[in-house]
Structures are given as structure tokens and as C-alpha cells.
C-alpha positions as CSV (number, residue, x, y, z in Angstrom):
1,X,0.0,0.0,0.0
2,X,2.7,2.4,0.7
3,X,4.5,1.8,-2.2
4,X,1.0,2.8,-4.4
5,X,0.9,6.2,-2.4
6,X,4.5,7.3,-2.8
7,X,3.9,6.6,-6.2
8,X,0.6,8.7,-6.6
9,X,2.2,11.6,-4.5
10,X,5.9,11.2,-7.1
11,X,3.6,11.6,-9.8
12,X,2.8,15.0,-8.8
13,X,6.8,16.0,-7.8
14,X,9.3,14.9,-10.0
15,X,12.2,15.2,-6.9
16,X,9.7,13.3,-4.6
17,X,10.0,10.4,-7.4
18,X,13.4,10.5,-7.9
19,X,14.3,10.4,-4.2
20,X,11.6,7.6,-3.2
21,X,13.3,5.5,-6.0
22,X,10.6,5.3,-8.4
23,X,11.2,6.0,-12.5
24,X,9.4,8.1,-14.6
25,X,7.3,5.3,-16.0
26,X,6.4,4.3,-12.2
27,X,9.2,1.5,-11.7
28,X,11.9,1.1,-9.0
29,X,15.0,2.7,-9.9
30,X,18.6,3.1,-8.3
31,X,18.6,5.3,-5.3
32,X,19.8,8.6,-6.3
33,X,19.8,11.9,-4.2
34,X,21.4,14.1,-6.8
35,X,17.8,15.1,-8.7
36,X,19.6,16.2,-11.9
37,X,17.1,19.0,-13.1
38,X,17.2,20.4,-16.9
39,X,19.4,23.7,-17.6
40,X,17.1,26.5,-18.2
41,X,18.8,29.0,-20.6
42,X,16.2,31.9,-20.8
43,X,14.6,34.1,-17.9
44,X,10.9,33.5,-18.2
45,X,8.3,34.7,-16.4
46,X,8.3,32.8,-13.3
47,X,11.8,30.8,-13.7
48,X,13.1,32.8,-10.9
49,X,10.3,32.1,-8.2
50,X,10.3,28.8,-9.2
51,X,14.2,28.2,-8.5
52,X,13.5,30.4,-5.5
53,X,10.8,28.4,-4.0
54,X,12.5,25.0,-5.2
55,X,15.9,25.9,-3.5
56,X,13.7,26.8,-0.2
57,X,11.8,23.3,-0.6
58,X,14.9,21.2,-1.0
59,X,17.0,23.2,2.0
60,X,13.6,22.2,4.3
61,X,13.7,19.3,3.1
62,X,17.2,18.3,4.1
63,X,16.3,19.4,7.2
64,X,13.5,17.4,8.0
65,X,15.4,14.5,7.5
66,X,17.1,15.6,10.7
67,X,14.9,17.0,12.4
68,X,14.2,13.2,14.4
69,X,17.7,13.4,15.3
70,X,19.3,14.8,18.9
71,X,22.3,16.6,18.6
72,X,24.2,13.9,19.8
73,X,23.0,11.6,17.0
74,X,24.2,14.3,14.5
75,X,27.7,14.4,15.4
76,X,28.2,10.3,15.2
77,X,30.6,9.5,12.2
78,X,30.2,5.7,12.2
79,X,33.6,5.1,10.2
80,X,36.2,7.3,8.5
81,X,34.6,7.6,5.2
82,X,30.9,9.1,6.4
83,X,30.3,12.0,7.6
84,X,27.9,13.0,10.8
85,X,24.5,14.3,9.6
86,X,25.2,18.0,11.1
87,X,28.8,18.4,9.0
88,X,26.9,17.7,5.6
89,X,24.1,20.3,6.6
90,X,26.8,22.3,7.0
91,X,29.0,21.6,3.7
92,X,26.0,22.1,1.4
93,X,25.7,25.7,3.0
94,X,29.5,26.2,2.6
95,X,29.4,25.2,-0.7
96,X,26.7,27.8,-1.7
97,X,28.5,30.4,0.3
98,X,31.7,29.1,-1.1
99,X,30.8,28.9,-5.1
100,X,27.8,31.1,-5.4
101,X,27.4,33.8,-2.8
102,X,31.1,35.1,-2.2
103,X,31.5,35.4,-6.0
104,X,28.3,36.7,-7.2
105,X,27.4,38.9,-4.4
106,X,29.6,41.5,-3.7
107,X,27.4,42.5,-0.4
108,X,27.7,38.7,1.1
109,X,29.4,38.6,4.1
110,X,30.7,35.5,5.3
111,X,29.1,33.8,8.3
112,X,32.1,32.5,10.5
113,X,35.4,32.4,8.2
114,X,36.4,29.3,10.0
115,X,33.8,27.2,8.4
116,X,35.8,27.6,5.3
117,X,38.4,25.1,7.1
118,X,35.7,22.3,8.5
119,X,33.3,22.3,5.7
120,X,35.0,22.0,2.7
121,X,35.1,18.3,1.4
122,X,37.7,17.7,-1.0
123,X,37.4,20.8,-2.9
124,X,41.2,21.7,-3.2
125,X,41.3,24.5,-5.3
126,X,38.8,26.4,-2.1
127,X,41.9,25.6,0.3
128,X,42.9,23.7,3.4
129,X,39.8,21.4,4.7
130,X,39.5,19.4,8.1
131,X,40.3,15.8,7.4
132,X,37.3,13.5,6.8
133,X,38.0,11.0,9.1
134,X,38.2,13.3,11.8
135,X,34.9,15.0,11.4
136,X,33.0,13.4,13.7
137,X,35.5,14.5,16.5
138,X,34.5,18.2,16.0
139,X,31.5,19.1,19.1
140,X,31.4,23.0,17.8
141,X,29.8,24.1,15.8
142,X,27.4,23.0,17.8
143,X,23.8,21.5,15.6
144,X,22.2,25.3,17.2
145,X,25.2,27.3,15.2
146,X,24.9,25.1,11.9
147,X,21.1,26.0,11.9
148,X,21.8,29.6,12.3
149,X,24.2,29.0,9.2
150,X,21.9,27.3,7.3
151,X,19.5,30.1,8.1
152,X,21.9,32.6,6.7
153,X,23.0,31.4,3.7
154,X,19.4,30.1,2.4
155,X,18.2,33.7,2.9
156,X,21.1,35.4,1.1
157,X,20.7,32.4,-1.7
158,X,17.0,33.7,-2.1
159,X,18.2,37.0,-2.0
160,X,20.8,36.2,-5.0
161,X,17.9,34.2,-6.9
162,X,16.3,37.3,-7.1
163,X,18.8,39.7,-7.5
164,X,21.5,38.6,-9.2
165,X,21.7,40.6,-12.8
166,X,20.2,38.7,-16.1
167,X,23.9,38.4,-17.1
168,X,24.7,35.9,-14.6
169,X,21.1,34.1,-14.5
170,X,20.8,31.0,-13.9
171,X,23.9,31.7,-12.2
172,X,26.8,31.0,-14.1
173,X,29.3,27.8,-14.3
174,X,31.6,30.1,-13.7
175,X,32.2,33.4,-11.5
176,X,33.0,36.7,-12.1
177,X,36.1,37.5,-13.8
178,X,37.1,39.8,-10.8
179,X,36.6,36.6,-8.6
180,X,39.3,34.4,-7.3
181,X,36.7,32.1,-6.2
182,X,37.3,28.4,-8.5
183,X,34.4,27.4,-10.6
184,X,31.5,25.3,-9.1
185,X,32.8,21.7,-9.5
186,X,36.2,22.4,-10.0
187,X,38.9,20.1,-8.8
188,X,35.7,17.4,-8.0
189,X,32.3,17.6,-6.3
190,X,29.7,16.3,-4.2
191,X,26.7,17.1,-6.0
192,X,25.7,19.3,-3.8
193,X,24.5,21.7,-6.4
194,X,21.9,18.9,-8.0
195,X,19.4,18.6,-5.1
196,X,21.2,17.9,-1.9
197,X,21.1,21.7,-0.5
């Protein structure tokens, strides 16, 4: 039975499909959080509300899946090579603030400069990181802080969605030419720019 629900509620989402594991033609299909979504060239009417309210869906999203969890359970990393639940909330906010927010707006200010440092994954070319297996030894930023992070870089995101100038919408695979920020994706990625926000 709960497999004919999830199915009636994906057909009506897309993302809810492609994260319950169910294909376009209603089959299973291999688990896949990275929702990759169609490039849209032009500006239409609408395009920017929808990517507003899409970003704002996926970043409550994330954090539902959470939400059941105490602190404590947040900051477990149950071997080397996976990371607690509260330093990947974390990353995908670094990330946006990382590739989108420090290059393409020049009023962003960082949150704490330190989460540069703990919440970069392998991204080389954005500097030093924390080593992986070691994350789960970090008990600050505490789950409270990350939220207020969270909170701060999904408003200024929104803010950028609507901002941003038409030059650089959707925003650009690359940044500014005045920016020494590295291009989304370079040296590697997590995906965190295809639907884990």
C-alpha cells in the first residue's frame, strides 16, 4: 500500500519520485539523491520564483530529514569515510556560500570564516579542509550554530535568486572575472549543487 501512495504523491513532484526511488514510468530505480534537473537558458516569467521556492523546498527538506535526530546523534561518524549528519548540513551551506554567494554577491558577508576550514570536502582548489576521518571529532559548531548557518546562507541564496543581474542568470558555471573564487565543481564535487542543498 505504501508503495501505491509514494507513487501517486511522485507523480505530482518529480524530486519526490526521484528520491523515493521510483522511474518516470512508475518502476523502481537506483537510489539517487542528486535530482539532476534540466538547464534552463532563458529568464521566463516565473523561472526565478520557481528556482526560489525549489531551493527553499529542498534546503527544508534536508532538514527534516534531521529533524528526528538529537544533537548527539548528529555528530556520530560511524567510520572514517561518512560523515555525521550535522557536517553535511553544513557543507552544502559552505558550498553555496563558497561557489555562489562570495562570487556573485559582492554584499555577502561570510558567516564564521572558519567554516571555510571544517566544511569544505575535498574541494582543493577552495583551500585547506578538516580531514574526513576526523569529522566526527568536532563538538562545535554546535547543531544550534549550523542551523543559524543554514539560516543565513538560504536567505542570502533567495536574495541572490532574485537579485543577481540577467547576465549571470541562472547563475553561471563560472564566476565573475574579478573573482578568485574556483568554478563550481572544480577540482571534483559532491553534488551538492543537483538537489542535496
Amino acid at each position: 500500500m505504501r508503495r501505491a501512495r509514494d507513487s501517486a504523491y511522485a507523480r505530482d513532484d518529480p524530486d519526490v519520485a526521484a528520491l523515493a526511488g521510483i522511474s518516470h514510468n512508475g518502476g523502481a530505480q537506483v537510489f539517487d539523491t542528486a535530482v539532476q534537473q534540466p538547464a534552463h537558458p532563458n529568464d521566463g516569467p516565473g523561472e526565478r520564483q520557481a528556482a526560489s521556492d525549489r531551493f527553499a523546498r529542498i534546503r527544508r527538506d534536508s532538514e527534516a530529514l534531521a529533524a528526528n535526530l538529537a544533537p548527539e546523534d548528529q555528530a556520530i561518524q560511524s567510520m572514517p569515510d561518512v560523515s555525521p549528519t550535522k557536517w553535511h548540513l553544513a557543507h552544502t551551506s559552505w558550498f553555496f556560500e563558497a561557489f555562489l554567494l562570495e562570487p556573485f554577491d559582492p554584499g555577502y558577508r561570510v558567516f564564521d570564516p572558519a567554516f571555510a576550514y571544517l566544511f569544505n570536502s575535498y574541494y582543493e582548489a577552495a583551500g585547506p579542509r578538516h580531514p574526513r576521518p576526523q569529522r566526527g571529532l568536532l563538538s562545535r559548531p554546535t547543531v544550534a550554530d549550523i542551523a543559524a548557518y543554514r539560516d543565513h546562507v538560504t536567505a542570502a541564496m533567495l536574495r541572490l535568486i532574485d537579485n543577481v543581474g540577467a547576465a549571470a542568470w541562472p547563475i553561471s558555471q563560472s564566476p565573475p572575472a574579478n573573482s578568485t573564487q574556483p568554478r563550481a565543481g572544480a577540482a571534483g564535487g559532491t553534488g551538492c549543487g543537483r538537489g542535496a542543498w
